[in-house]
C-alpha positions in Angstrom: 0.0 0.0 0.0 1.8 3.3 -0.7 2.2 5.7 1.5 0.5 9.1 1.2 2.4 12.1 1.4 2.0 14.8 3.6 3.0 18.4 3.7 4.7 19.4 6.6 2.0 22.1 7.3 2.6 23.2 10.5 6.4 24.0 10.2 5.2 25.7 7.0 3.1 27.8 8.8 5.2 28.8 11.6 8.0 30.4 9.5 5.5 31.7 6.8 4.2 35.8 6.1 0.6 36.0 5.8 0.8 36.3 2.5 2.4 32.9 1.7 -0.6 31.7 4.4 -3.1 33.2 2.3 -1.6 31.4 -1.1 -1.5 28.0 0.8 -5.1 28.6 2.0 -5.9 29.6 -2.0 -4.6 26.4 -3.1 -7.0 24.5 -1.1 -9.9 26.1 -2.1 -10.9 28.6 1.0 -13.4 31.7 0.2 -11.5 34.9 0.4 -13.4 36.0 3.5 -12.1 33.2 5.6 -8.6 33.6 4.1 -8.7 37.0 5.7 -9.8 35.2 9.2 -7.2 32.5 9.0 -4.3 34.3 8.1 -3.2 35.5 11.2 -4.3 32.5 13.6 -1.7 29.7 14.7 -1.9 26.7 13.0 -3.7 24.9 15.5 -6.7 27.1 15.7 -7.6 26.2 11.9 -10.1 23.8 11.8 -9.6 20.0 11.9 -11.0 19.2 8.3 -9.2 22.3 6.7 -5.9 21.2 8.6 -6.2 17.8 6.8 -6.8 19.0 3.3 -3.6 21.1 3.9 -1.6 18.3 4.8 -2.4 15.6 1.8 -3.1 18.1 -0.7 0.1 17.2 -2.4 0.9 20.9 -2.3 5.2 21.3 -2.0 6.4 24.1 -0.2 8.4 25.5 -3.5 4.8 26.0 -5.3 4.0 28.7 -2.0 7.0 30.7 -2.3 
């Protein structure tokens, strides 16, 4: 069975600017008004589901910067 890869998310998030937040958060799909919400929380605060889409969306950290 392969193994699904993950994005290291949270490191991603703790050394990003909002506005490399805001691109990650474009890439899976978030309406703009909740972009402008999330930006500035800690990675932990995002919900649950949206936290997992981040993480196995196959997104690499060279497409955010």
């Amino acid at each position: 069975m392969p193994k699904i890869e993950t994005f290291d998310a949270v490191g991603f998030w703790k050394n990003a600017y909002a506005h490399q937040r805001g691109k990650l958060l474009k890439k899976v799909n978030v309406p703009e008004d909740q972009i402008i919400a999330l930006v500035n929380k800690k990675y932990m605060e995002i919900p649950a589901a949206l936290r997992y889409d981040i993480e196995t969306s196959g997104i690499s950290k060279k497409e955010l910067q």
